[in-house]
C-alpha positions in Angstrom: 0.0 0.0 0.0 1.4 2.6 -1.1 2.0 6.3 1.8 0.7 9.1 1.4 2.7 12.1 0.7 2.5 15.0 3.5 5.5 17.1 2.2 3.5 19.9 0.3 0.9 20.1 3.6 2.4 22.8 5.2 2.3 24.9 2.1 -1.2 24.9 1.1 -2.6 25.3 4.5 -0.3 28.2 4.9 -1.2 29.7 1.5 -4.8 28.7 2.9 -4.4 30.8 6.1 -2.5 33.8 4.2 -5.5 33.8 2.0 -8.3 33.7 4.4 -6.4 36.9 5.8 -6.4 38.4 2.6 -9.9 38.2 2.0 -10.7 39.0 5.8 -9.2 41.9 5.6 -10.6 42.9 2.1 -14.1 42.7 3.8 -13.5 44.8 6.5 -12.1 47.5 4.3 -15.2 47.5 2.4 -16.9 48.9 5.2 -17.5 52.4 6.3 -17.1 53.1 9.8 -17.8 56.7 11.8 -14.4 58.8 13.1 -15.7 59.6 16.0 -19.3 57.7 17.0 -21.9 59.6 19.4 -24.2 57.9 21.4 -27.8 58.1 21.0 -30.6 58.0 23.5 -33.3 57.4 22.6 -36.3 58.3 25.0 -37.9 55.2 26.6 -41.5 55.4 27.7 -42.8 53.6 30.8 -45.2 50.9 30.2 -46.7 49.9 32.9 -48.0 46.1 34.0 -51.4 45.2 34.6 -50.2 44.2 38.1 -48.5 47.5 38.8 -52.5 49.3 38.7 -53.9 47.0 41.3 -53.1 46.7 44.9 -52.2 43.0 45.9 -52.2 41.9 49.3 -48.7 40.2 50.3 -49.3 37.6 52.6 -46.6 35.9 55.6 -46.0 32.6 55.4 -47.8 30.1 58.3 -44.4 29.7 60.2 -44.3 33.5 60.5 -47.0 35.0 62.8 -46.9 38.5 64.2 -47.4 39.1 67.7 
């Protein structure tokens, strides 16, 4: 049975790497990004629950009884 040959290996998944890089860094050029970003806030409105209108009564547990 005849072995298989490993010698050119290290070449084409180097070339593979170098490549990926390549184009990586092709992609990310491509894209526009802003000098000096601001942050936005944006105003947020309270929505409140249907639980938050009623009154609920809390109630202690059985071990806990007030004097």
């Amino acid at each position: 049975m005849p072995q298989l040959d490993t010698s050119t290996w290290f070449i084409v998944i180097a070339s593979m790497f170098i490549t990926l890089f390549i184009i990586f860094q092709l992609k990310t050029l491509a894209h526009q990004f802003p000098i000096n970003p601001q942050l936005i806030y944006s105003k947020q409105t309270k929505q409140n629950a249907p639980w938050e209108e009623k009154w609920t009564k809390t109630y202690l547990p059985l071990s806990q009884r007030l004097a």
